[in-house]
SELUM-680502 format. One record per residue (C-alpha): residue number from 0; z, y, x. Coordinates in pm, 1 decimal, padded with zeros to 6 digits. Layout:
<roros>
pos|pz|py|px
NUM|Z|Y|X
...
</roros>
This chain:
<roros>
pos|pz|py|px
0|00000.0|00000.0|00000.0
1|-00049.2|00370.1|00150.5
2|00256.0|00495.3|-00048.0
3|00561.0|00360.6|-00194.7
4|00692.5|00674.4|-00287.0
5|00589.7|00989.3|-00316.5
6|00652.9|01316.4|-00139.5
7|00875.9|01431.7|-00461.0
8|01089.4|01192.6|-00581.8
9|01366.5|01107.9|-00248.0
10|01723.9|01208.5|-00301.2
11|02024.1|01207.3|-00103.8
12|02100.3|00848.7|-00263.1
13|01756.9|00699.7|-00097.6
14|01935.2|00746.6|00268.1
15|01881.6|00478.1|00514.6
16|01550.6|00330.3|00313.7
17|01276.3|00228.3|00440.4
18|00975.0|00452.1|00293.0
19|00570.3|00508.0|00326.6
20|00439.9|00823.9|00231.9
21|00100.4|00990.0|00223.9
22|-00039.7|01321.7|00139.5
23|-00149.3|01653.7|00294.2
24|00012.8|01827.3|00601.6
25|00078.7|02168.8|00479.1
26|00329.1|02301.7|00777.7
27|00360.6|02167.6|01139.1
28|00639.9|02317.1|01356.5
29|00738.1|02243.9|01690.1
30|01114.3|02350.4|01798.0
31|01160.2|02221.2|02144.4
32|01173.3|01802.7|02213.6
33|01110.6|01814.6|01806.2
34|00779.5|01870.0|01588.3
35|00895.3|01896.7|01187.6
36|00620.4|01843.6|00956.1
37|00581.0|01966.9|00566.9
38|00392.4|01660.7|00401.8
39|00271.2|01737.6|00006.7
40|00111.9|01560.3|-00280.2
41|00098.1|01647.9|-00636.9
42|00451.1|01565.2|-00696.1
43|00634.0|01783.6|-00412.0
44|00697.4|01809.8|-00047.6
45|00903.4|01657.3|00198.1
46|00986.7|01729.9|00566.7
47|00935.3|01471.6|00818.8
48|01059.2|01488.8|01169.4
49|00929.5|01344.5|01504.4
50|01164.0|01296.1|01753.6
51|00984.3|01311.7|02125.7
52|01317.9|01153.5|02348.4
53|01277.2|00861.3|02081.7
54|00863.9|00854.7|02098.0
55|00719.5|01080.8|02291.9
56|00369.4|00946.5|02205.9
57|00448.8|00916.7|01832.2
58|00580.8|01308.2|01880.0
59|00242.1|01430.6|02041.3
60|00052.9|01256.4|01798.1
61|00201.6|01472.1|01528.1
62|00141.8|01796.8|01744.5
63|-00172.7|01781.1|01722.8
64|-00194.8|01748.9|01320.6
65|-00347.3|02019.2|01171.4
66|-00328.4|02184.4|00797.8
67|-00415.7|01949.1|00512.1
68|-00470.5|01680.5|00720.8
69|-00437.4|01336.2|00491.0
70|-00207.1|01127.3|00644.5
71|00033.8|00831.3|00587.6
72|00362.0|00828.1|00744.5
73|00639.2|00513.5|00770.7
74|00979.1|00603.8|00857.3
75|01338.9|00608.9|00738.3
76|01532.8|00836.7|00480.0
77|01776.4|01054.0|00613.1
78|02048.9|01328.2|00526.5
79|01900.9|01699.5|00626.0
80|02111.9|01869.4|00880.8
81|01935.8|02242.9|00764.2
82|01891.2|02152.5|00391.0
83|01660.2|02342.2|00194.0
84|01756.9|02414.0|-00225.9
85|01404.9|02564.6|-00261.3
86|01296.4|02268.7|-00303.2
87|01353.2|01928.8|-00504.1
88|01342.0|01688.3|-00148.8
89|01582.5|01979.2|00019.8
90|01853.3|01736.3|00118.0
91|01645.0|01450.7|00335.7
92|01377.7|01445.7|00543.9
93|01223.4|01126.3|00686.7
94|01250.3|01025.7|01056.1
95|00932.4|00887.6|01114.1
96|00836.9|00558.0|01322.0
97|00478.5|00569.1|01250.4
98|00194.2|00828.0|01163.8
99|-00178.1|00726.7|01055.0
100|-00434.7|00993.4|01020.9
101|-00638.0|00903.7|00724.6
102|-00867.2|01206.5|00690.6
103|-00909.0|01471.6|00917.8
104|-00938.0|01857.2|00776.8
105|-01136.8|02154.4|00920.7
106|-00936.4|02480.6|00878.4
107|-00923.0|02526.0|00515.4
108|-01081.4|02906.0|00425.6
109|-00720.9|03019.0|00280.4
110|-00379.4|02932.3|00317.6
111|-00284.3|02614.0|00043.5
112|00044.2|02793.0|-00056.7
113|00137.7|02973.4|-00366.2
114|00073.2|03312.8|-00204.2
115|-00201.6|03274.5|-00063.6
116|-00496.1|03498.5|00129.2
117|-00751.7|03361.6|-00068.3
118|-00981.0|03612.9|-00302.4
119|-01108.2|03516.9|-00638.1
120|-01446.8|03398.6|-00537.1
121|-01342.0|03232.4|-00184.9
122|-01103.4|03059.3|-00382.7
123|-01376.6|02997.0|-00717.3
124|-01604.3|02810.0|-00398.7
125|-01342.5|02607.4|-00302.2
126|-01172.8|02506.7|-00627.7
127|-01101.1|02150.9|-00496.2
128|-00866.3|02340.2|-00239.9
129|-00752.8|02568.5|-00438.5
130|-00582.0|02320.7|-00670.9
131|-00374.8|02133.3|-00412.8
132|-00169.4|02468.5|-00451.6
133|00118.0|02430.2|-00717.2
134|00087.0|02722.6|-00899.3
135|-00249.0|02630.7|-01005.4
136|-00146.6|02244.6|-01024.2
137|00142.6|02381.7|-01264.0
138|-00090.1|02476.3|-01495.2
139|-00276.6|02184.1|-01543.4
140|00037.0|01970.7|-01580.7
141|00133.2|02219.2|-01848.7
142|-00229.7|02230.4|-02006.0
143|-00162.8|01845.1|-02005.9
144|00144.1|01868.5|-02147.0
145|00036.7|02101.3|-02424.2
146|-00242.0|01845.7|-02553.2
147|-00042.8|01550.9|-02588.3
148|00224.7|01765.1|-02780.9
149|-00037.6|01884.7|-02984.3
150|-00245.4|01553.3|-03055.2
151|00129.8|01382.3|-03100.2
152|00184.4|01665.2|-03370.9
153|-00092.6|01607.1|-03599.9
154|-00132.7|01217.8|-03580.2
155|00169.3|01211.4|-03735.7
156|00051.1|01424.2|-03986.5
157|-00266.6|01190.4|-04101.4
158|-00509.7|01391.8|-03870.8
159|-00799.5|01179.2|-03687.6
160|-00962.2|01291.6|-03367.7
161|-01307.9|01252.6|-03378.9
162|-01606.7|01331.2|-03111.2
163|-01895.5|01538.0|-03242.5
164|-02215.2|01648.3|-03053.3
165|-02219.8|01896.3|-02787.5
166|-02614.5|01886.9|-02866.2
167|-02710.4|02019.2|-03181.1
168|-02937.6|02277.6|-03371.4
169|-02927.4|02681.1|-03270.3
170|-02740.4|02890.4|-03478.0
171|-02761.9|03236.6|-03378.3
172|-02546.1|03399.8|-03638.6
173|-02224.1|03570.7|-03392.9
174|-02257.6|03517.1|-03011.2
175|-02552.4|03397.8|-02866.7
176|-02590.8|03038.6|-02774.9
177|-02685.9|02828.8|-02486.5
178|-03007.0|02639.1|-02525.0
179|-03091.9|02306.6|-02357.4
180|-03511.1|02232.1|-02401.7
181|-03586.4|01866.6|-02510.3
182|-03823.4|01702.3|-02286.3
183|-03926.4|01428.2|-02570.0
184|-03997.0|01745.3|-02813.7
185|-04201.9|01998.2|-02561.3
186|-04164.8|02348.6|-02701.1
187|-03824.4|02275.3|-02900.0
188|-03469.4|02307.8|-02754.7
189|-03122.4|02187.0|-02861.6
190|-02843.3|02462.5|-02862.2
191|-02438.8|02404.1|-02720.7
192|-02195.4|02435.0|-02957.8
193|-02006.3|02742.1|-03006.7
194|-01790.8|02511.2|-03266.6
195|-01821.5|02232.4|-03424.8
196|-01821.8|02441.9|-03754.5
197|-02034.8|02283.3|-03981.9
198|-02026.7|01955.1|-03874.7
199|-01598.1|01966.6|-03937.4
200|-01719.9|02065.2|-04264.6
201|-01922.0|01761.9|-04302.3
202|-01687.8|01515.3|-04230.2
203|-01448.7|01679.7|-04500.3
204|-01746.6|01591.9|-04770.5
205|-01726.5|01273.6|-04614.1
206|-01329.5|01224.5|-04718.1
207|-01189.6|01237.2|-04383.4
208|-00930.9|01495.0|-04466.4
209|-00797.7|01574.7|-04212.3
210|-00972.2|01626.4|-03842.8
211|-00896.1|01713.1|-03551.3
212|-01087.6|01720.5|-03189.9
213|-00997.5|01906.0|-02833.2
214|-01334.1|02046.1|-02878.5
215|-01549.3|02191.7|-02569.4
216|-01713.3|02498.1|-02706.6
217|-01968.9|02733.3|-02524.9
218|-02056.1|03116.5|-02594.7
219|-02341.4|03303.4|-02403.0
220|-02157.2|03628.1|-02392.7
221|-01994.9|03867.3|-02127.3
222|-01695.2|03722.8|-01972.6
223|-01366.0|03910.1|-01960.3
224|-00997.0|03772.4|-01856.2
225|-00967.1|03544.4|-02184.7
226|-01319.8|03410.7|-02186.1
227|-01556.8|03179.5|-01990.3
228|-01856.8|03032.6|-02101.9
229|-01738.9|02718.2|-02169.2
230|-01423.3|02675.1|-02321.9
231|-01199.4|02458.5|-02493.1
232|-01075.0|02448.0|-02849.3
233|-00778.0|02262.1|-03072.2
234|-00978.8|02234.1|-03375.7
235|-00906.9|02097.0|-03659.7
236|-00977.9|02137.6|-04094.7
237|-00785.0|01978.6|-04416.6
238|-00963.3|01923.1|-04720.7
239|-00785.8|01993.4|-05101.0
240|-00536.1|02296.9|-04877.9
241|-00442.2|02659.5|-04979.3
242|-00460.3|02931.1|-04688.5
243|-00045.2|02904.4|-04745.8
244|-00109.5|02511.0|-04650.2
245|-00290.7|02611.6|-04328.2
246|-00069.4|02805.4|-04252.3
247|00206.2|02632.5|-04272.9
248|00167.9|02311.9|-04083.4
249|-00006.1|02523.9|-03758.5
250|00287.8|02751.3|-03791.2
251|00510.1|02492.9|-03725.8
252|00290.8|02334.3|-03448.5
253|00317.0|02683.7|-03303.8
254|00686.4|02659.3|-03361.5
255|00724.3|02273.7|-03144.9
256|00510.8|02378.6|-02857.6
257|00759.2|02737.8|-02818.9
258|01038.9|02504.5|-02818.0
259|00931.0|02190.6|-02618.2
260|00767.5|02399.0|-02328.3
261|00962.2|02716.9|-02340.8
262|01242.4|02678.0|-02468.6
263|01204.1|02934.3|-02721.8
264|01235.9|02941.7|-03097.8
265|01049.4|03097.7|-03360.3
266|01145.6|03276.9|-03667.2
267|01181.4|02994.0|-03924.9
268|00868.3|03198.1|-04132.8
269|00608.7|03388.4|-03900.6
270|00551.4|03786.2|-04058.5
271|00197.4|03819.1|-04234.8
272|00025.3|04142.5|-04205.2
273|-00310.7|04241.6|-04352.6
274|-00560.6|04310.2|-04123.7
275|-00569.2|04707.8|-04298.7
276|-00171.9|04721.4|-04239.3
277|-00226.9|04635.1|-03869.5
278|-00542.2|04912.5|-03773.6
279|-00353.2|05200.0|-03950.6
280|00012.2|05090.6|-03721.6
281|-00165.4|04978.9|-03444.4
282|-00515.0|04981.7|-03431.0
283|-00623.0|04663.8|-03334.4
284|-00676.7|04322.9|-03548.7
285|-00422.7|04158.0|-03304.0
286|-00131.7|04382.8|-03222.3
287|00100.2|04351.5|-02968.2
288|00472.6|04343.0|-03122.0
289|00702.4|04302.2|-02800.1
290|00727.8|04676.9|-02805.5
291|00705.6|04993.1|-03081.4
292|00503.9|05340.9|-03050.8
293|00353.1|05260.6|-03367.6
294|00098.0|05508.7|-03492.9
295|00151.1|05789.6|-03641.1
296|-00091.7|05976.7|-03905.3
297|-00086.4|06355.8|-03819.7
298|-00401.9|06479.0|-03997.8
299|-00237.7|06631.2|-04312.6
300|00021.4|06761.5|-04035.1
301|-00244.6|07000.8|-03892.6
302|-00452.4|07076.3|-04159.0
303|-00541.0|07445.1|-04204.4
304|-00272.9|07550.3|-03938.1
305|-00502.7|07691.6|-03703.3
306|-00851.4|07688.9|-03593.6
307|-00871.3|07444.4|-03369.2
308|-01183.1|07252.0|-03448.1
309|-01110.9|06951.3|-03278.9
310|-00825.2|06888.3|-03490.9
311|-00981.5|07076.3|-03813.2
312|-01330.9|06825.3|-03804.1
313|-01188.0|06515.0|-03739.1
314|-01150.8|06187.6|-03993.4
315|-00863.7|06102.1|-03783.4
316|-00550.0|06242.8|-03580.6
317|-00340.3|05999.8|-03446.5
318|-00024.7|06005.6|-03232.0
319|00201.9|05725.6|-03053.7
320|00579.2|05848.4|-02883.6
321|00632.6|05720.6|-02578.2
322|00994.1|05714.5|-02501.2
323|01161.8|05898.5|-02204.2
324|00833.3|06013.6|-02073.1
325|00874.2|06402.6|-02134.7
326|00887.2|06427.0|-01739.0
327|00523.9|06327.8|-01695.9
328|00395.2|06566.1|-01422.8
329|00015.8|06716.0|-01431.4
330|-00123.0|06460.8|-01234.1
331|-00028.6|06206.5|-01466.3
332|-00126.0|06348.7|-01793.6
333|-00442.8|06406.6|-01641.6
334|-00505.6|06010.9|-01529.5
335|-00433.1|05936.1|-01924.2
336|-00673.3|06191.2|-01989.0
337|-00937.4|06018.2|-01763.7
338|-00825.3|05698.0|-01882.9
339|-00884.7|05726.8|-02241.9
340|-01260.5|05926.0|-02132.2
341|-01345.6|05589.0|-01969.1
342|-01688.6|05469.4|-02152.6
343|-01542.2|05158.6|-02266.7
344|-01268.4|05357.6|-02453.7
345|-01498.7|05662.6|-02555.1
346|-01245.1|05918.9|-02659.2
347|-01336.4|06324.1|-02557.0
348|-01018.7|06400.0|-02445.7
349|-00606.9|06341.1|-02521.5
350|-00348.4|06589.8|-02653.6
351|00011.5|06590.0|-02548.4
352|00332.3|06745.3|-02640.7
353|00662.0|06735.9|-02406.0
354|00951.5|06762.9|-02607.5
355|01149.4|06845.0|-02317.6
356|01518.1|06695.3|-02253.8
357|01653.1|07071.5|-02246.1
358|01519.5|07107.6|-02636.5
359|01231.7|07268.3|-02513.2
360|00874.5|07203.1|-02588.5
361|00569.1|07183.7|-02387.4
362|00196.7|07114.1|-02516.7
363|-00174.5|07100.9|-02393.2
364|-00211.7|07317.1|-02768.6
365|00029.3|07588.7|-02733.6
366|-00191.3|07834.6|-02832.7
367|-00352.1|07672.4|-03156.5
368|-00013.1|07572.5|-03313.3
369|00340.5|07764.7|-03355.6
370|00676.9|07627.5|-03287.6
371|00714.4|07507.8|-03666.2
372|00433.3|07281.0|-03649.7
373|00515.3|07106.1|-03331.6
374|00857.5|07068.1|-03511.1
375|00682.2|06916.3|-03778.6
376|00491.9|06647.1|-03542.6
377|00820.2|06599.5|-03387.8
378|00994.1|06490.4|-03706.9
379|00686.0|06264.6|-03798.7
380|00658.0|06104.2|-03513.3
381|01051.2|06073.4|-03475.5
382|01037.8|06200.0|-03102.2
383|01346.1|06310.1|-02925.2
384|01421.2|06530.2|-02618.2
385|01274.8|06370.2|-02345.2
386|00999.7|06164.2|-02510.8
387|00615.6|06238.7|-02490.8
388|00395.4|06242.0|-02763.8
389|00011.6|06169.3|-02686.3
390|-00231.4|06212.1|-02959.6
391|-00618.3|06116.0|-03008.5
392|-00877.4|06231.0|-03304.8
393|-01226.7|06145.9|-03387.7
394|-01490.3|06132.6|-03649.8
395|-01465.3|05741.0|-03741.0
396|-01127.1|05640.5|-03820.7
397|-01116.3|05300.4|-03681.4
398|-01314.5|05373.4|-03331.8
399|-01035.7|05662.7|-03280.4
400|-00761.0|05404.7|-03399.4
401|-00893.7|05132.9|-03123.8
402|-00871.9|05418.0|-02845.8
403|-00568.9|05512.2|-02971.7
404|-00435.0|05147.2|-02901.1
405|-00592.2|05144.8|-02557.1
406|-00376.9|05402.7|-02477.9
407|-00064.1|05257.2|-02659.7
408|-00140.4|04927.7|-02430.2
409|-00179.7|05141.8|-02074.4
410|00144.7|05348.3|-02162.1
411|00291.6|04998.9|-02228.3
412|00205.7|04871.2|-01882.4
413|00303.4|05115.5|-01697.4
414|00660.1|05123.5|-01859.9
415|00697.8|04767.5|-01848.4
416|00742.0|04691.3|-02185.9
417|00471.0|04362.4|-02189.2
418|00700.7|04119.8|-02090.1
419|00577.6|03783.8|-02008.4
420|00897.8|03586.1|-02078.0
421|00907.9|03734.9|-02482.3
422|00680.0|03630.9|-02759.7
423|00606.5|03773.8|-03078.2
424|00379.5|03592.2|-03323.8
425|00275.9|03722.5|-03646.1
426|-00032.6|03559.7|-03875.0
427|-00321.4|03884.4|-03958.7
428|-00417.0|03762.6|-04318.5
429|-00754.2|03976.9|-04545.9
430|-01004.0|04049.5|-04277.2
431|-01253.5|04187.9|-04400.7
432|-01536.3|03933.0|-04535.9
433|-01798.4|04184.8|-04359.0
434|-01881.7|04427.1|-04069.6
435|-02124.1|04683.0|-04047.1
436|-02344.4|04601.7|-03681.1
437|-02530.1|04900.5|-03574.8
438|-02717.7|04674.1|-03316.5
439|-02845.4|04459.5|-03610.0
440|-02854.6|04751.3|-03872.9
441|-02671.2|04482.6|-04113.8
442|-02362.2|04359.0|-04259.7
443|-02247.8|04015.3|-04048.4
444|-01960.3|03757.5|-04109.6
445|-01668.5|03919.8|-03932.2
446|-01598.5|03544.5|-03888.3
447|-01836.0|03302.4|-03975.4
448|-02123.1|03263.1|-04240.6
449|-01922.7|02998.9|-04426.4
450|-01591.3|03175.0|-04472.7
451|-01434.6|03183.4|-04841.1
452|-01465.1|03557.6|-04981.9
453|-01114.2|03632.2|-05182.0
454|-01155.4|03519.4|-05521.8
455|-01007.2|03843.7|-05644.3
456|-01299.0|04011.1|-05464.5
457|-01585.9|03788.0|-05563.3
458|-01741.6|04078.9|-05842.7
459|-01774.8|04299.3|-05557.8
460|-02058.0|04069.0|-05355.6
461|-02317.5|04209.8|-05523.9
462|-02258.2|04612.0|-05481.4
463|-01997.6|04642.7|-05281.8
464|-02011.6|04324.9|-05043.3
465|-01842.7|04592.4|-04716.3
466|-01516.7|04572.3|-04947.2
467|-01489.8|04209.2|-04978.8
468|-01167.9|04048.6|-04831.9
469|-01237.4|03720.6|-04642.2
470|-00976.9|03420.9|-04717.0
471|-00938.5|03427.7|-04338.8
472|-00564.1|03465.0|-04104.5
473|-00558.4|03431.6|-03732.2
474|-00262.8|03346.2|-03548.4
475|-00161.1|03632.9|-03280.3
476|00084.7|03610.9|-02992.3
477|00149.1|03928.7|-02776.7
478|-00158.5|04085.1|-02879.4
479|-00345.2|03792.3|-02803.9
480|-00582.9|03609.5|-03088.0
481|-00445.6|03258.4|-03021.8
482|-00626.5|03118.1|-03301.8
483|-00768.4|03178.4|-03610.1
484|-00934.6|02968.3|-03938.0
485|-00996.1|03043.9|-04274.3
486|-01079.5|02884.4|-04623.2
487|-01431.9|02761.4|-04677.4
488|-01707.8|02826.9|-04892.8
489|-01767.7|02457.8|-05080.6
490|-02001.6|02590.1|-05321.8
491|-02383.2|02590.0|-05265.8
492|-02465.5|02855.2|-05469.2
493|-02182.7|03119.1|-05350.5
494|-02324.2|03031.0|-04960.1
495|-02629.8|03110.8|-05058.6
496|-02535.7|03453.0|-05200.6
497|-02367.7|03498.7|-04847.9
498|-02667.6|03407.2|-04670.3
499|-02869.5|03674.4|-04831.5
500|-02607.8|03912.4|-04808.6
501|-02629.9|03854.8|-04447.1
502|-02992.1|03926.0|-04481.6
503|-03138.9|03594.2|-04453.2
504|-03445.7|03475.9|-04645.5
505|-03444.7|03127.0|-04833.7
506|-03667.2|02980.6|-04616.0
507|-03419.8|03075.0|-04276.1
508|-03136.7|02987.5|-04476.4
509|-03293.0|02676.1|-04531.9
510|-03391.4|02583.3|-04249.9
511|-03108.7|02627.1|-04053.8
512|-02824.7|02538.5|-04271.9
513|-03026.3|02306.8|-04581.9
514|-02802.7|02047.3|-04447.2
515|-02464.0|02173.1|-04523.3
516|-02593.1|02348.7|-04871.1
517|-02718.3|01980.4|-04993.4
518|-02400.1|01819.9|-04908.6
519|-02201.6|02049.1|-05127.1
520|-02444.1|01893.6|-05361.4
521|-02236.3|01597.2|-05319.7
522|-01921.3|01649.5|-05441.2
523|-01787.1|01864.4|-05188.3
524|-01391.9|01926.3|-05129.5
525|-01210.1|02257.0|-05127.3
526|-01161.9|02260.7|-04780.0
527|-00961.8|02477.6|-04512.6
528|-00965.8|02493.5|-04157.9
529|-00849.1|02668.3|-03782.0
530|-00952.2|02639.7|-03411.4
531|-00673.8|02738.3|-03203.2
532|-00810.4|02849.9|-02815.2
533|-00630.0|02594.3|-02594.2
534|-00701.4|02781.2|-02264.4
535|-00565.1|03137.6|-02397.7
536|-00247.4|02891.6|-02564.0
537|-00196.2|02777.1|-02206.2
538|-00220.1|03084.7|-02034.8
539|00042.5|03250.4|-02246.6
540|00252.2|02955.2|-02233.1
541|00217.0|02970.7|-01832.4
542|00268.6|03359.8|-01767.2
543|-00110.7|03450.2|-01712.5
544|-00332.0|03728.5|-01727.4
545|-00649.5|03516.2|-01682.8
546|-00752.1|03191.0|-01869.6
547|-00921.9|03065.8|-01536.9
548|-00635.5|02943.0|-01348.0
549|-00518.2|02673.3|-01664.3
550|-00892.1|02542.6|-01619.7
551|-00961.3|02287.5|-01357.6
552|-01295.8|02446.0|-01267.4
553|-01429.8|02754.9|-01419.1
554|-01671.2|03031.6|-01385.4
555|-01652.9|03413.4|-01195.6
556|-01657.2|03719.9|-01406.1
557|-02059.3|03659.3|-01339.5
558|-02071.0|03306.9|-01536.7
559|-02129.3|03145.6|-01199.9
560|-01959.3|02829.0|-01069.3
561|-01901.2|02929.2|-00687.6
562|-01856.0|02581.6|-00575.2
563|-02188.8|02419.7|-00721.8
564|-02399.1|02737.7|-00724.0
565|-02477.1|02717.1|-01059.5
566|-02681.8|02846.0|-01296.9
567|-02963.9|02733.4|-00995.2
568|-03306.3|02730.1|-01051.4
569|-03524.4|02348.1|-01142.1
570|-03721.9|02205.2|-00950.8
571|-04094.2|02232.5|-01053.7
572|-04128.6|01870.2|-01132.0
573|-03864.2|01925.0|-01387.6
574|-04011.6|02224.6|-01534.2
575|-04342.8|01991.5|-01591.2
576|-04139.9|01734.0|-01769.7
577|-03979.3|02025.4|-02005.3
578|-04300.4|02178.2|-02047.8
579|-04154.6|02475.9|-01933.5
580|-04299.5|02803.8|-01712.1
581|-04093.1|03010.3|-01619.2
582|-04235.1|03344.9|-01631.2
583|-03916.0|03648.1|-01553.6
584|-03945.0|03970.3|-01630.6
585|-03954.5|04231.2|-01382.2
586|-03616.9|04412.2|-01332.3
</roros>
């Protein structure tokens, strides 16, 4: 055997055994007639010394061991004269009799510790090395960890996992999918799921019930901090369920993952807030509840006070109190102004008022507004001396409302006030069924095509489809959408009224969804479902601000894998097969 134990698992107790190990050399030092040596595997690390007055060939084999080195080492348990409590092994180390070098290592690019040198992309290239370091390790154990607890969870609640294909028919409707051309039918291409939507749906019109599937999902769209390309969903639907039903059971699968890997317990019933309830306090669809400076409305506040036309023309004035902050110098006022001008953000420029700890009061509008109406904004926005009140307007109420929350999210930061170790969860309930694209110049599914309108709300497809509430809640932790799911349309004649809402024509509507129409023909279940986004569920879990380091291998901000150089270019015998020319566009 090359191992009969491993480089985690030796105590105190195991003195005076006779042990193999084997695993990476991650430290060598040399202190006079001795050389100590760090050995790891997955499971830990443990010190092993080489003694030269007891073999002095044995010793200068092991000086000339370099880092991550794979070797296999025989020797004897022993107490630790220095111990170490950092780590799990701290109070042994192994005096060794006999070293074998299994695989020798050029110098790795970066140091394999959990601080190391290595940049994003030098450490992207060489993910294989990258993962022997624990941190990153951690995360996959936890990721692990997470998906038994979850597939545990609903087996015992009658769900069954089951595979469906990764290649299937395009559906462009949302973000824009990856293609994959057939080579047995030139000139036509298969498309990677972006979730296994319809086909969930299928299976609940074939009486499964309840399914479930750790689902790989792909999305052709810009990558940021919680997205990749390829990605991984819990996700799962329940046939003859309420939205309250939903609800319900993933709420309390949210509630035994908090407790089993954190530690932490939930309220025993998660707040609801409507999607309109959580733009007008906080501007965003999935607000962030570990701290307050909730919005405040201050347009009837400055109405007809003065002639300033910024404030006078806009749809919108908004404010947020940031607490303690009255001190702010120039400089500082002026990087939030900058910030919030910053194109992704798009706002013209930020108001402030200083409400001074002396009682005094200091704003960038002095000379538009008197004493009494700064008093007034003060008493809205419930400021005291020595808090800062920063305030955005605009012409579209919810574009000013989402800068306004940029800036609510930045002021958080840089107080501290995000903390990693606290998590609030709340469900957003009545999305909106539509939104207005001005790329497309047409209402789209704020979801999905297939999403249940509110039955309240039905009368108003036909002339007022833009105020149509969706039967839709996603589950948000920390201003993160975790996961999110809605009632579905079972009814072939309501999806086609959202298809051509959604401006499609029969024949499109037909042709890319005929199949899921004529199997509501069939006797079709009320049906419910919800996809929760495993990676973003680890990365909370783990203390993250990326989702690539709980992912094994994953892509650069670019979509690129650094270690296989991919997307590459085919060879041109492959393009013949496809039937393919590639023919690109000059820059």
């Amino acid at each position: 055997m090359y191992r009969t134990k491993t480089c985690g698992e030796l105590r105190l107790s195991d003195a005076g055994t006779q042990v193999t190990l084997a695993g990476w050399v991650q430290k060598v030092r040399k202190m006079g007639g001795m050389t100590f040596v760090d050995l790891r595997d997955r499971y830990g690390i443990t010190q092993l010394v080489f003694n030269e007055s007891a073999d002095k060939g044995l010793c200068d084999q092991a000086n000339h061991l370099g880092r991550e080195y794979c070797i296999q080492v025989k020797g004897q348990v022993s107490e630790r004269q220095s111990k170490n409590d950092k780590i799990a092994t701290g109070d042994i180390e192994i005096l060794a009799s006999e070293l074998t070098v299994l695989s020798p290592s050029a110098v790795p690019p970066f140091t394999i510790e959990d601080n190391t040198d290595g940049g994003d992309d030098l450490r992207m290239k060489y993910r294989y090395l990258d993962l022997r370091r624990s941190t990153v390790r951690k995360n996959l154990e936890l990721r692990h960890r997470m998906t038994i607890l979850i597939r545990n969870f609903l087996d015992a609640r009658q769900f069954i996992e089951v595979e469906t294909p990764i290649l299937i028919g395009s559906t462009p409707e949302g973000a824009r999918d990856f293609v994959v051309p057939s080579r047995m039918n030139p000139g036509q291409f298969y498309a990677l799921p972006q979730s296994p939507q319809t086909l969930k749906q299928l299976l609940m019109v074939a009486g499964f019930d309840r399914y479930f599937q750790i689902a790989k999902c792909f999305r052709d769209e810009d990558l940021r901090a919680d997205r990749q390309p390829e990605f991984t969903q819990v996700d799962c639907e329940m046939s003859f369920v309420d939205q309250e039903d939903v609800i319900g059971i993933f709420e309390d699968m949210c509630r035994m993952l908090f407790r089993e890997v954190r530690g932490v317990e939930l309220p025993a019933k998660l707040q609801q807030m409507t999607w309109q309830e959580a733009m007008k306090r906080f501007g965003s669809d999935k607000p962030d509840l570990r701290f307050g400076m909730e919005f405040v409305e201050l347009k009837d506040t400055f109405a007809g006070k003065s002639d300033f036309s910024v404030f006078n023309e806009a749809a919108y004035i908004g404010a947020i109190c940031v607490p303690g902050c009255a001190g702010y110098s120039r400089k500082q006022i002026d990087e939030l102004t900058e910030f919030v001008k910053k194109p992704q953000i798009g706002a013209k420029g930020l108001v402030y008022i200083k409400y001074n700890a002396d009682g005094t009061t200091k704003s960038s509008i002095d000379k538009f507004y008197g004493a009494d109406v700064l008093a007034e904004v003060k008493k809205q926005t419930k400021a005291n001396d020595g808090d800062l009140v920063l305030i955005l307007s605009g012409s579209a109420v919810n574009k000013t409302r989402t800068q306004l929350c940029a800036l609510r999210l930045e002021m958080a930061d840089r107080l501290g006030l995000r903390d990693k170790n606290k998590f609030e969860c709340l469900w957003i309930v009545d999305f909106p069924l539509f939104e207005w694209s001005d790329e497309e110049q047409r209402l789209m599914a704020t979801h999905h095509p297939f999403t249940m309108p509110n039955p309240d709300d039905i009368p108003l497809l036909d002339e007022h489809p833009e105020q149509v509430r969706a039967k839709a809640y996603d589950f948000v932790c920390n201003g993160i959408e975790v996961g999110g799911g809605s009632l579905r349309i079972h009814d072939s004649n309501l999806q086609e009224k959202m298809f051509k809402i959604l401006g499609f024509t029969k024949e499109r509507a037909e042709a890319q969804f005929g199949f899921l129409m004529n199997a509501f023909k069939y006797g079709a279940p009320p049906h419910a479902g919800l996809a929760f986004g495993l990676d973003r569920f680890v990365s909370i879990m783990a203390g993250l601000d990326s989702i690539r380091d709980c992912i094994a291998f994953p892509k650069n901000n670019s979509g690129r894998d650094m270690m296989l150089d991919a997307p590459s270019e085919l060879a041109p015998k492959q393009l013949d097969e496809l039937q393919i020319k590639v023919d690109l566009r000059q820059a």
